[in-house]
C-alpha positions, 0 to 999 in steps of 0.5 A: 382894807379893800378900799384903801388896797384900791385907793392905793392902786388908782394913785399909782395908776395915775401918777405913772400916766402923768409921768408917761404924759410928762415924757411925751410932752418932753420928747414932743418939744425936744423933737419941735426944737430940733427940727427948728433948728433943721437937725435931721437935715444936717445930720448926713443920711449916711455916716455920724457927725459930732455934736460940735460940728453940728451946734456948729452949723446949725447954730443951736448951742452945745449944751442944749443940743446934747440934751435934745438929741440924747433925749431923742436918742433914749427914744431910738430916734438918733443914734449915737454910735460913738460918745459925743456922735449922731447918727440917723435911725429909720425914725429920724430919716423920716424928719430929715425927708419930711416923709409924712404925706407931702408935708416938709420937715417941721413940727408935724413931721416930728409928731409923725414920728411919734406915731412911728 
C-alpha cells in the first residue's frame, strides 16, 4: 500500500512540474512576441492605452495581442485597469527602459523579468 500511495504522490508530483514548466514556457514566448513587437515601449509609462490602438501602432493583430498581453497580465506583468486597457506595472516598466544591465529591450530583457 505504501508503494502504490508513493507511486501515486511521485505521479502527481511530476505532472504539476510539467504543467508549472508548460506555464513558464507559455509565458516566456508570450513575453518574446510582445517585445518583438516593442509592446512595453508603446504602452505610455504613465496612463492606459486600448488594445486597439495598441495592435494599431504596433502592427500586431488584435486577437493575439489580447492574449499575449491577458497572459502576461495574469502574471502581474501589465495591467489592465479597465476592460480591453493596458497598463504598466513595476514588471513591464523594466522591459519598456531595458533595465536589465545596459541591455535594450529585447527577449533578455523579457527574461530578466521573469526573474523579478
Amino acid at each position: 500500500m505504501i508503494s502504490t500511495a508513493s507511486g501515486l504522490e511521485l505521479f502527481l508530483f511530476y505532472s504539476y512540474q510539467v504543467l508549472i514548466r508548460e506555464q513558464e514556457i507559455y509565458l516566456s514566448c508570450s513575453l518574446d512576441i510582445l517585445c518583438q513587437y516593442n509592446i512595453p515601449q508603446t504602452v505610455p509609462e504613465k496612463g492606459e492605452i486600448s488594445f486597439e490602438d495598441l495592435s494599431e501602432k504596433s502592427g500586431l493583430k488584435l486577437d493575439l495581442l489580447a492574449r499575449f498581453l491577458r497572459l502576461a497580465i495574469c502574471n502581474y506583468i501589465f495591467a489592465e485597469p479597465k476592460s480591453g486597457y493596458v497598463a504598466h506595472t513595476a514588471r513591464s516598466l523594466i522591459m519598456a527602459r531595458g533595465e536589465n544591465a545596459g541591455v535594450g529591450p529585447s527577449f533578455v530583457s523579457c527574461a530578466a523579468v521573469l526573474q523579478f
